[in-house]
Structures are given as C-alpha cells and as structure tokens.
N, C-alpha and C positions, 0 to 999 in steps of 0.2 A: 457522655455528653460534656464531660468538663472539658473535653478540646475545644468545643465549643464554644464555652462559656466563660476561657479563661480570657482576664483582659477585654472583654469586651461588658458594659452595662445592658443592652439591649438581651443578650444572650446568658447572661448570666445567671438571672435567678432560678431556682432549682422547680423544674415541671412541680404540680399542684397534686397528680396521680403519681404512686410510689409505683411507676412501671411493672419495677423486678421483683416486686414481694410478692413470697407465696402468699398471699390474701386474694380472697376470689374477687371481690371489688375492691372498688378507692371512692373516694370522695371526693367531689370541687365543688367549690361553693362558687355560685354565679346570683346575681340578682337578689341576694338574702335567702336562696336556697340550696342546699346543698344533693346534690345529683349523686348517686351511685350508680356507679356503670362500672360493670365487670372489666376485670383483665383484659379478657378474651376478646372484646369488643376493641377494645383502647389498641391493641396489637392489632385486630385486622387491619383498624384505619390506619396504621400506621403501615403496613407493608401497603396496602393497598397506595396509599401515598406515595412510595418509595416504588410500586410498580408505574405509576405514574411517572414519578421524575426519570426513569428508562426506560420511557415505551414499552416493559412487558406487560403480555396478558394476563388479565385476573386471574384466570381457568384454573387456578386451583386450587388445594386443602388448604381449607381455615380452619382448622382447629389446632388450638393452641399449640400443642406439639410441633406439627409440621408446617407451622406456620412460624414457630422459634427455628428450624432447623434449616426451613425455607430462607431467614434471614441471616444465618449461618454462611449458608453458600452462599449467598450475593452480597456476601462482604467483599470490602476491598482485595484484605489479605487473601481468602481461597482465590478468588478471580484471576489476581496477579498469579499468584501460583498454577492455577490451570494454565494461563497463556504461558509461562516459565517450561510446565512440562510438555506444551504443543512443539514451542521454539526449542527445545531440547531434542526431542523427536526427529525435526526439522533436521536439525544440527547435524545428526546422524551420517546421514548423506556425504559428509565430508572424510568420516572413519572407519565407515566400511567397505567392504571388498565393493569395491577396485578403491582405496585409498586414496583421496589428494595428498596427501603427505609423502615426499618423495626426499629420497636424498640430494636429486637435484632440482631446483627451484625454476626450471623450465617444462611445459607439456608437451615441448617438442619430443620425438619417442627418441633421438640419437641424446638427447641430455639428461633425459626423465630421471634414469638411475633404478634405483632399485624402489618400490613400493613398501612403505612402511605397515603393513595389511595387519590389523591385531589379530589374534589368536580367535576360533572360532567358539563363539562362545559369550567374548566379552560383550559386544554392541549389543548382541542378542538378547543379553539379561537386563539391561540399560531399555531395553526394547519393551521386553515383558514386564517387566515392571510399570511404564508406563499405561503400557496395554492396561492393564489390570485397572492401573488409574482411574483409565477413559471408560471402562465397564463400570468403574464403583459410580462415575458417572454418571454414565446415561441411566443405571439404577436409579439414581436418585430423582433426575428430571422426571423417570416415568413414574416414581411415586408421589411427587408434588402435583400431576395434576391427574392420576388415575390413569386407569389401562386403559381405558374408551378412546382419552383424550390422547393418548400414547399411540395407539395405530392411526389415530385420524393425522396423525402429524407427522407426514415424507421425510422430513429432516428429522425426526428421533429414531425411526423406523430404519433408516440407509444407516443411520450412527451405529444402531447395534449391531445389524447388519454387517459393515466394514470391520467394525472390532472383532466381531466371531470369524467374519475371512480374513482379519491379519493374524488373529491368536491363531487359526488353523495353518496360514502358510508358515508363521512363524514356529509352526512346530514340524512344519515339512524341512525346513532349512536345519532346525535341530538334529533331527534325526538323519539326515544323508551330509550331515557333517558339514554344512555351509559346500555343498559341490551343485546346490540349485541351479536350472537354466532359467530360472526366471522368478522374481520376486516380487510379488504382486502388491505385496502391501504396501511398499515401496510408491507405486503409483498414486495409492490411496490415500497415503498424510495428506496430502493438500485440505484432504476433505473435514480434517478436523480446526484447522482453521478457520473454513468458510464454516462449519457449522457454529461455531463460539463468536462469529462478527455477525451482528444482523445487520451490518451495512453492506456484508459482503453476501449473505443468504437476501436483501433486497437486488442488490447487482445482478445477481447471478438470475432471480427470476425474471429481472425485468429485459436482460439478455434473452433468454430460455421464448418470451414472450415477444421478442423484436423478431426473431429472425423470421421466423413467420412473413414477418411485413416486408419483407427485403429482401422476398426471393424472386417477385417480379422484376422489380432490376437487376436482379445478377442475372435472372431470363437472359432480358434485354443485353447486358453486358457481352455476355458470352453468345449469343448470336453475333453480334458487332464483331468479336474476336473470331469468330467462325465466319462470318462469312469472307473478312480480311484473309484468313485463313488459306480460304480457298481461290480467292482473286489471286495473292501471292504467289500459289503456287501457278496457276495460268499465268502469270505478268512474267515471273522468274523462273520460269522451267531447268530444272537438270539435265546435263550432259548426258546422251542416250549411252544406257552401258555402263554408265557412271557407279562407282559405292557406293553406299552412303555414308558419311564422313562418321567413325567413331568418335566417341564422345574424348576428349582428352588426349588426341592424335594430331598430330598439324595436318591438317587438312587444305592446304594453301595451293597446292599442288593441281593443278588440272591435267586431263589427258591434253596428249602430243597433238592430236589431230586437232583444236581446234586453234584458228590463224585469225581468225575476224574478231578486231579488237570490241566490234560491239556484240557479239554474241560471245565472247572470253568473259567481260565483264558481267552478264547477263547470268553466264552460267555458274560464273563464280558464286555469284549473291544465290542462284538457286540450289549450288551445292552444298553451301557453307549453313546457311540460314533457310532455306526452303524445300530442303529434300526428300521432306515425308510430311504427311499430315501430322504425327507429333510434333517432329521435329518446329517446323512450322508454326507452331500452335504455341510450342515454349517460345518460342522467339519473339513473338509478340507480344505475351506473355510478361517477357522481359522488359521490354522496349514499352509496355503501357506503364510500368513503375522504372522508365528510363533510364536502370542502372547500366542497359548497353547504344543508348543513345550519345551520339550518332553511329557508333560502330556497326550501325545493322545496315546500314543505309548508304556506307562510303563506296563500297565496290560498284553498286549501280549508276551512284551519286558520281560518281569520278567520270562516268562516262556524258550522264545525261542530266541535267536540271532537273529535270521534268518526272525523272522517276521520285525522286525527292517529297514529290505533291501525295504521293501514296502513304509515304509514312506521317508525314505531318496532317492528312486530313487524316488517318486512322488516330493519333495521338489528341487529335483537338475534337473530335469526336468522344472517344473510349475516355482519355482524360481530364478534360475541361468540362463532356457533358456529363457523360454516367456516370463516370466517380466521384464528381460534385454531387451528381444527382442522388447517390448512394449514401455519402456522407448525410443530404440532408436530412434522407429518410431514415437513416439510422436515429441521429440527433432527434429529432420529432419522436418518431415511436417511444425511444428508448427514455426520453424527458418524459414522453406519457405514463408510461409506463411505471416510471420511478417515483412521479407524482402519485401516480394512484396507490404506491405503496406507500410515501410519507401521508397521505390520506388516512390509511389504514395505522399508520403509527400515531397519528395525531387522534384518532376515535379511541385511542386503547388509554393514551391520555386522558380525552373526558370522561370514557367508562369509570376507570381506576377512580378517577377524583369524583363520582358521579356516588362508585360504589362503599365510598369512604365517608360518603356524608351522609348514606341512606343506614351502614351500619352504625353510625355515632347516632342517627336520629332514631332511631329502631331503639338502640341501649339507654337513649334518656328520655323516651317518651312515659318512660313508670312515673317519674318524678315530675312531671312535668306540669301545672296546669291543663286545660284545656284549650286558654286561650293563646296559649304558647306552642301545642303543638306542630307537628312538620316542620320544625326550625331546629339548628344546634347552637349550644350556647359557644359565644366568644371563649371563654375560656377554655371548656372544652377542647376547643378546638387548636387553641394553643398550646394546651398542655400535649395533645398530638404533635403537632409541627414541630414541637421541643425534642422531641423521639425521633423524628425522621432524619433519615440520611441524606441531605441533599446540598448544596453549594454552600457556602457559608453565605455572602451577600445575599441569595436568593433567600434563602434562611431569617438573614435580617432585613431585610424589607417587610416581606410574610408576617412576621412577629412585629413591627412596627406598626405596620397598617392594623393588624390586631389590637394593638394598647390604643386605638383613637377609642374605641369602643370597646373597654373590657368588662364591661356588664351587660352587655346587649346579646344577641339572638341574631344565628344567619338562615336566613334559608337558602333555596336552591339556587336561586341564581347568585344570592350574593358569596355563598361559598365556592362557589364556580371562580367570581370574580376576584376571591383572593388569590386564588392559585394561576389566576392568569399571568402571574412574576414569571410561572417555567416558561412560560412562551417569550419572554420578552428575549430581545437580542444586548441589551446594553444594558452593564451594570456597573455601577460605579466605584470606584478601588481609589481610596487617596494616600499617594505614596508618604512613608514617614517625611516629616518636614524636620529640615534643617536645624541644627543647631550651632547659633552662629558664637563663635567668640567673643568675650569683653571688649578682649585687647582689641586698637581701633586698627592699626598697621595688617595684625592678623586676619584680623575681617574684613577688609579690603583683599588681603590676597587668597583668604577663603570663598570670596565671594565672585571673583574673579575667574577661581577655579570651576565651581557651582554653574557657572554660565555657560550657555550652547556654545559662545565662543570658542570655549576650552578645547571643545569637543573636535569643534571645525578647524582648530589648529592641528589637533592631533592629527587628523585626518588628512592636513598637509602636509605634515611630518611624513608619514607612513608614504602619502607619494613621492614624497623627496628620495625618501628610501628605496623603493622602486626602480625609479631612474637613475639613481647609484647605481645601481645593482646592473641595471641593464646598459650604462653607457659603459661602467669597466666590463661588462662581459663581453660587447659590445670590441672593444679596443684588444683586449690580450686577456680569452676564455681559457687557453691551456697553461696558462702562467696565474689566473685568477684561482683555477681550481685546485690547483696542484702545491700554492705557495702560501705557508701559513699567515708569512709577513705583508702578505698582498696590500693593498690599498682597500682593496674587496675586505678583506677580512678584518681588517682596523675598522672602517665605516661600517660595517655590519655589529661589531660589539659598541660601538658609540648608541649607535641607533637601540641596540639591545637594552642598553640600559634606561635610555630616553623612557621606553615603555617603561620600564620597570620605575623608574620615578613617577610617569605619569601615574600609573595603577594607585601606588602609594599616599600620591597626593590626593586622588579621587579619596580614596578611602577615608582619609582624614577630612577631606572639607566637606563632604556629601554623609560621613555616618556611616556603620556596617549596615543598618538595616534601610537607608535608603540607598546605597551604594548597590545590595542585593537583589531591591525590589526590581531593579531594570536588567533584561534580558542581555544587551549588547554588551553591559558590562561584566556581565559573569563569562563571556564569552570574550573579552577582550582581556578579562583574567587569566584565561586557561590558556588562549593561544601568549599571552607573553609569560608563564610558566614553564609554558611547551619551546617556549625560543630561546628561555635562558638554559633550560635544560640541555636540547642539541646545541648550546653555543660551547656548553663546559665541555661535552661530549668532543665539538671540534675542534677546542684547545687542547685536549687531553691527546686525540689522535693525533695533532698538528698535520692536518696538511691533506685530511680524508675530505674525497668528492662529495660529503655528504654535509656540504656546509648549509650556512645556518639562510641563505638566499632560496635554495628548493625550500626550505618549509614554509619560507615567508607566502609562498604562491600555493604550498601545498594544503596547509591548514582549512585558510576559505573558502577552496572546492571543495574539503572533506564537509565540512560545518553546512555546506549548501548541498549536498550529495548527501547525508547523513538525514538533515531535512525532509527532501523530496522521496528518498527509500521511505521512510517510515507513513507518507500518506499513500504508499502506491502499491496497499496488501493486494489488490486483486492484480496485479502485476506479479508481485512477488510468487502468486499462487499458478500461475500459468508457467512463468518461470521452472518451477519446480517441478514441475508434471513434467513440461517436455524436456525438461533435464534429464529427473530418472528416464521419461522413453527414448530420448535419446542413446543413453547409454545401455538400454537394455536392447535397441537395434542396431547399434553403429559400431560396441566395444570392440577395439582391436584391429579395427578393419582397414584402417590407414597404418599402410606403410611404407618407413620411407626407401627412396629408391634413389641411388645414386648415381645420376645421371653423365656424368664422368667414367663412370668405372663401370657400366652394363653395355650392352650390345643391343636390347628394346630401350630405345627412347621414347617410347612415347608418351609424347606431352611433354617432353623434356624442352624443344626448339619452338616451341609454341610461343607467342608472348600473353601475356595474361590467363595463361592454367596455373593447376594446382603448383606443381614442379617450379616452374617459371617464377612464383610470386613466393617462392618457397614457405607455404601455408601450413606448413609438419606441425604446428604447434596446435592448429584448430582440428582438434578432433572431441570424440567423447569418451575419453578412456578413462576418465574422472568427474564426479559431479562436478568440481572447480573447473575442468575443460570445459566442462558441455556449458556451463553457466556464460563463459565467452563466447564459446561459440551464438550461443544463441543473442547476446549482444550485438555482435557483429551481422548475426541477419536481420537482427533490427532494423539496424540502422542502413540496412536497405543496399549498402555498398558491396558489388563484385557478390552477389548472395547467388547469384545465378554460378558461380566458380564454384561454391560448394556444393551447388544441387548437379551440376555436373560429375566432379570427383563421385562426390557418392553413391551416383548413378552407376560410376564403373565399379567400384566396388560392393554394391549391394543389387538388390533387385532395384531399379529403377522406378518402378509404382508403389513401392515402398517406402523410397526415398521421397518422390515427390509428396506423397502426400503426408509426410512427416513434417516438409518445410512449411507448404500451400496453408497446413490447420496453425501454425505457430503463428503465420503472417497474420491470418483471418481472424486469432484471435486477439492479438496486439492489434490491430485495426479497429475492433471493436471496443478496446478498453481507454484507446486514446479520449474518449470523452471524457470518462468516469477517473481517469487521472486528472484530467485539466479542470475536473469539478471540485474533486478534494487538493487541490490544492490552492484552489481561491479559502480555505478556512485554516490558512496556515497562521499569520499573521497577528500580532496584536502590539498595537501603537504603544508611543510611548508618552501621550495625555493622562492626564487624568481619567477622562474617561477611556474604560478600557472595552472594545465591541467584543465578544463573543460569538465566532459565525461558525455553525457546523451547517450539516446536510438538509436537518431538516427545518433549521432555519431559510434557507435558500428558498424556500418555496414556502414559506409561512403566510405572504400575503395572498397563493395561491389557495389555499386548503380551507375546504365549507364546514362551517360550525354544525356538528351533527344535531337531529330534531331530538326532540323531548321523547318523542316516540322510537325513537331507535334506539337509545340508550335505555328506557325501561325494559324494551322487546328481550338488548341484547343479555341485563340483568337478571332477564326473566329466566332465561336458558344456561343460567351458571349451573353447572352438573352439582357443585359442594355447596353455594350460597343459597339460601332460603330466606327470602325478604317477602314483607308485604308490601307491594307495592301498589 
C-alpha cells in the first residue's frame, strides 16, 4: 500500500486492520466501539472488491488460502507475464519451419535465398515450456472455483482441452523429428489469447450469436446472385463448341468462324466471364465487391449501352440494397448482443460489491448493537478500500467521500452508492503546476514557452519542414538523395536541431514532471531522439538513401499504426489463424515461371494475371508471407488474381473457401474494430475522460433488483451467507 500512500494526504494513513498479521482478528474502532472481525472476512471483502473493479465472477474459494493465492494470480506482475508468454508463443510463427528469416530480405521465391530454419528441437522446447505454463494454468483457474464450476465453463473445458492436443502433437513432431505434415497446434494459439481477453471471449460470443440472425439475408443475397447468374448466362451465351477459358490462360482469343461483330462481342463477354455456372457465379461474385468493375462489363459494353443496365441494376441491387441491408443487421444484432453481455459484466459488478458488503456485515454484526445492525461501519469499510487494488483517483475519491462520515454506518444502498466511482466515466488528474522563475526577463520567456502558442509555432516549424523537403525533392530527387552537401541535407540538420532545442526548452520551462504528464510530449521526445540519431547515422555514411526526410514521414505512421494494432486483438487473432492455414495449404505451391525462357506461357500475355503483375512475392511460404498476403486481400484489391493463381495450383474449392471465410470474417469484425477504437484517446485538459467498452453502453445497462442479486448470492457453490 505505500505506493499508494506515498505523497499523497488522502491516501496515506496506514489502514486501522493489520491486514498481513497472522492474528485471527484485528480491531477498528468506529463509533466509541471497537469491532473485531476476522482476517478472513476483511480479505474476502477485499478481493471480492477487486472482482468487482474487473468484472470477474465471485464463484469462487474464499477461504483464506485460496483466496491469498487467488490474489497472487491477478496481480499485475503474473498477468503481464501470462500475456508475455501468450505473445511469446505467438511470436513462434516467425522461427519455425518454414522460417521468415531468409538470407534475402525478399518473399519473392527467385530472391528468398536460403531459410535460416533452427535446429529441430529448439522452438519446440520454447514450446513446451510454455505448454506447461498454460497447464499449471488452467490448474489453477479450475481450483479457484471448483470442479463443478470447471466443467460448467466451455472456455476452461476447450483450454485444457487444446493444451492436452498441443502437448500431444507437440510430442508427435518430437518424435518423427519435426518431418510433421501437419501441425495442429499451430492453428490453435489464437485460442489462448481469446481465452485470457474477456473483451475478446464477449466478441467472439456475440459473433457465434449474430450469425444466426444474418442468414436470411445472405438467403436473400445469394439468390440475387443466382438468379443474376443464370440470366447471365441466357443474356451472354458461349460460342457453341467453345472451351472453357482456363483459369490463368489468355483467353482473348475466339473461334475463326465467328464474323458478326455483335454476336463476337456477345460471345466474347460469355466466354470470358460466363462460360459455366461457376465460372459465372465468381464473376459476379467479383464485380458485387467491384474489384473487377468495369472490366466485366467492357466487351458487351463496347458493343451496346443497353447491355450496361444489367450489371448496374445487379450492382445497385446486390450492393446498395443487401449489403447495406447485411451491414445493418449485423450492427443491430451484434450491438445487441454485446449489450447483453456488458449487461451481464455490469451484474457481476453489483454482485461482487453486493457480496462484499453482506461478508463485512455478517463479520460485525457480534459487535454490533442491535440497533445498528444490517449496516457496516464507515471505517470498516475504509480500512477495506485501503487493501483494494484499483485506480488510484478512483481510490481517492472512494476514501474521500468516506472521511465526510467516519464514524457513521452504511447500509445497502448506501454502500452500493460509494462504489458507484467504478461506474463513472470522468476523473480528475491535475497536471504538476509550473514553476515559474524570480528572474522577471526569464519568466517572460518561460512563460512564453509554457503557452499553446509555443506549441502552434512548432507545429509550423515542422510544416515548413515538410515543404522543404518536398519542394527540393520536388526540383533535383537524384541529386537530393545521393549528395551529402545537398541543400536537402543542410535544411534537414537545421530543422534537426530546431527540435532538439525546442524539446530542451520544454523541459526547462514546463518541469520534468509536468513536461512527462502529457502524452504528445513524450512522443515528440522519442521521435526527435530517433531524428538526431539517423541524422549522425547520415553524416557518418555521407551520402546513404536513407536520409533523415524518410523518417521525418515515417515515424508518425509507425506512432499511428503502432496505436491502431494494439486495439485490434480480434483482428490480430484472425490474422494468425488464417496465416498458419494458409501455410499449411498453399506452402510451396507458387512457383515462378519464366516467362521469357519456357515454351507454356500461360498467363504470361495476359494483362492482369499472376505472371503479368509479377505477384512472386505474395505467397505463404512463411508466416511473414502469408501475413501480407492476407493484407493485400483485405484491402479488397486484384483479390480475385489470387483466388485465381491458386486455383491453378491447388484444388480450386479449396482455395476458394480459404479466401470467401478470411473475407467473411474481416467483414464481420469491421464493427468491433471501429468500436475500440473510439476508446483510444485522452485529451489534454485537466480533466481527463476514461472511455472503455463497457463504458460505451453504461447509460444503456438496467440496475439489477434486490432480488436477483440475493437469488444469485444464494447459489454461491463456496459462500454461505444468511441472507
């Protein structure tokens, strides 16, 4: 507690109960009488508190031991360390067979070079080790709340579960030497992340519970697309006799025999794009996420307007109604859904604090009067809140509102009402305050500094910089990058230094410790560390492309990309799945072909195939491959090139349904990214907001009855209350 209590008045005086002494009880004095109440009691309230401040469930051992060892684990330090050995796990992926670490610094297969693959053996014990971890683990969670409670709960049940199938393939992989065809466990990390985020085990059910609702419009969707489908092929029939155009072939080519430029063009659009009911069915497919818009549509289009009406009512149909209409119903469900779980987070809140005030009332009612009883005493109660782990300012308000009344008596509603602080969204933080100099000259230009103005010049500085940059690159780029004495390179250490004065000056007129309290400036700190650093770096090389203008643009996309990764775990966890499956169906399977020096060109004369766009580097022959890869299908561009290529080299319905579930489920998570990261943010006022998730919906969430929360105390498998 003395982190607590150091420097601060409110916080400081030392709790009234000696916590950690082996003595069975303690003593407070309240009211001219002095209360003894056990240890054992003064701790449940106290974790019970602490399950409160993190939404966990009560459901389990209170008795002192495992109630000390309960609070063991959900300390800081274990916690961080568990997510340290998930992300370590994680990490794997990048050093094991198939290795991203190459001696050449391209994925293309003609550059790769040789794979730097460790020894079989190493990753594996790095492995097991972990394993073991994640067992001593889920040991532990099933003994905090009992075996009962252990099978009744799907996510402890699948944890141990997956542990005993990774420790089992991971002993398959031992034993045949790392020469596995297939590595199962691999697939299955992801899961140990979503099981340790209960933001991400609320996602994932309220997913699991959407789609349900969202299969009557894809019904509807995919009729739309089928019956298009099949008009298509009636509207644009194929050349009788005709191929059908393989996948990655120039296909441009029609038979001899046909002369009639409007049956040429007719047949063309039905060779190319409508030759088969699949064939057909992707193309539309395509053209509804318009990455082949207009190209599906020029050959018939070239001949007639009118054919034209076909693809823009299927487009203003498929995408303006039921993809909207798709979107909504996702949004609605899946908000419901998510609601009904912060719901269910916010009950476990009032439970915890419901059940923390019926164990402190329970342990002082010996002492009590009569006419005192069903109430806990104020200090009591502070001498708990003293023990608890929870925000600091939340901490001091809590114990503030407490000293109005420190001889008084709460009862149930009014100890409800003190802990209503975790609910709040806004707390108050007052940055250290200035200290200004005697001298009157100096304090004029401390104060000068100290000002928004300051800030607002820097910030004109830096775009002057900019536009240096860009008007000599602008004028003479191969003489700018190649010439140490450049004009580029002088205006770039000028500006260098600028920062570094400015930083300086902050520092002196603002204080180390108000200087630190703001975000932008510890970040205006590291990026002009990081600039004086590549400036010496580019004086030392004289004359390296790697001058000090790229990091000037590079740093604040890293700081803004660095940001947005870290709120988008259920991203990252889809990511990683169809990575490993990626590479567990595609390794190897791209290769390149040289189109110059073979005798099969096919796909070579094409424009826009694989060969043509020369794509050799998008494969999955490395976790680090396939991680692009799957970017680039993202973002929705030429995605249909790759479901092409690796159609030819794989099974085809294999392929497709590899890309179809990556899209489907990046589709679905677009909400639940655009949610967390409305709780990035915190200004730079004095007052500072605090928004997480379950903030977002707090004015949403019904205060539970009197009767639900006894019902649900009643049903505690370890607690025995009279209630």
């Amino acid at each position: 507690m003395d982190k607590y209590r150091e420097g601060d008045p409110i916080l400081r005086d030392k709790p009234s109960a000696a916590f950690y002494d082996d003595e069975d009880t303690c003593s407070i004095q309240s009211g001219g009488h002095d209360h003894h109440i056990d240890h054992g009691v003064i701790r449940q309230a106290v974790v019970f508190l602490e399950d409160a401040v993190n939404y966990r469930s009560i459901k389990h051992k209170v008795d002192f031991k495992s109630l000390k060892l309960y609070q063991f684990y959900y300390s800081k330090s274990i916690q961080r360390f568990l997510f340290v050995s998930i992300a370590l796990l994680l990490l794997l992926a990048f050093f094991e067979r198939p290795s991203s670490l190459t001696t050449g610094f391209s994925a293309d297969p003609r550059y790769v070079g040789d794979r730097l693959d460790p020894p079989c053996g190493i990753t594996e014990s790095i492995e097991f080790v972990l394993l073991l971890l994640f067992l001593f683990d889920v040991i532990l969670k099933g003994y905090f709340i009992g075996r009962q409670q252990f099978l009744r709960s799907p996510w402890l049940v699948a944890y141990a579960v997956i542990v005993m199938v990774s420790f089992a393939d991971l002993l398959v992989s031992v034993v045949i030497v790392c020469n596995e065809f297939v590595r199962i466990r691999r697939l299955l990390r992801p899961f140990f992340l979503l099981q340790n985020s209960s933001l991400m085990k609320k996602t994932v059910r309220s997913i699991k519970r959407t789609l349900p609702e969202i299969f009557s419009v894809l019904l509807l969707l995919l009729l739309h697309m089928y019956i298009f489908t099949i008009f298509g092929m009636l509207l644009f029939p194929k050349p009788m006799n005709a191929v059908p155009p393989t996948p990655g072939a120039n296909n441009t080519t029609l038979p001899t025999t046909v002369t009639n430029d409007h049956r040429e063009k007719i047949e063309e659009e039905g060779l190319k794009q409508f030759s088969s009911l699949m064939v057909s069915f992707m193309s539309l497919l395509v053209l509804l996420t318009t990455a082949n818009n207009p190209d599906v549509m020029i050959p018939a289009y070239t001949y007639n307007r009118f054919y034209s009406l076909y693809f823009i009512i299927f487009l203003v149909i498929g995408m303006y109604f039921f993809l909207n209409m798709l979107t909504a119903v996702i949004y609605n469900q899946f908000r419901g859904y998510l609601l009904s779980s912060m719901q269910a987070s916010y009950f476990r809140r009032r439970l915890a604090i419901r059940a923390a005030f019926e164990v402190l009332k329970s342990g002082c009612s010996r002492s009590y009067n009569p006419g005192r009883r069903g109430t806990v005493p104020v200090n009591v109660t502070r001498n708990v809140v003293m023990h608890v782990k929870m925000r600091k300012t939340c901490k001091k308000t809590i114990i503030r509102e407490l000293d109005t009344d420190i001889g008084g008596t709460l009862n149930t509603a009014q100890f409800q009402e003190v802990f209503d602080q975790l609910n709040k969204d806004t707390t108050w933080k007052r940055k250290p305050e200035i200290r200004y100099i005697e001298n009157g000259f100096l304090r004029k230009i401390q104060y000068c500094i100290a000002h928004q103005y300051f800030n607002y010049f820097g910030n004109l500085v830096a775009l002057a910089n900019v536009i240096c940059i860009t008007v000599e690159l602008g004028v003479q780029y191969e003489k700018k990058l190649n010439y140490s004495a450049s004009n580029l390179a002088v205006t770039n250490f000028v500006f260098v230094w600028y920062y570094v004065i400015e930083q300086v000056m902050k520092v002196w007129a603002l204080g180390w410790r108000r200087y630190i309290s703001s975000k932008s400036n510890l970040f205006d700190a590291a990026v002009t560390i990081t600039l004086v650093v590549v400036e010496i770096i580019h004086c030392i090389l004289n004359g390296s492309p790697f001058s000090i203008e790229s990091t000037t643009f590079f740093l604040p996309m890293m700081h803004i990309f660095v940001k947005n990764f870290l709120s988008t775990t259920s991203l990252m966890v889809i990511y990683y799945f169809f990575a490993i499956l990626g590479i567990e169906l595609f390794k190897d399977v791209i290769v390149y072909q040289d189109c110059k020096n073979t005798t099969n060109s096919s796909g070579c004369g094409v424009c826009g195939s694989w060969q043509q766009l020369e794509y050799w580097p998008n494969n999955f022959d490395d976790f680090a491959a396939a991680l692009v890869v799957l970017w680039n299908i993202m973002v929705v561009n030429n995605w249909m090139v790759f479901l092409e290529e690796f159609s030819v080299v794989t099974s085809p319905d294999e392929n497709k349904t590899h890309y179809n579930s990556k899209g489907s489920w990046n589709f679905i998570t677009k909400w639940d990214r655009h949610q967390l990261q409305l709780a990035e943010g915190l200004n730079e006022e004095e007052m500072i907001t605090r928004t997480d998730v379950h903030s977002m919906f707090r004015d949403l969430l019904k205060e539970p009855t009197e009767e639900e929360l006894l019902t649900e105390l009643r049903m505690h498998p370890h607690l025995h209350l009279r209630l």
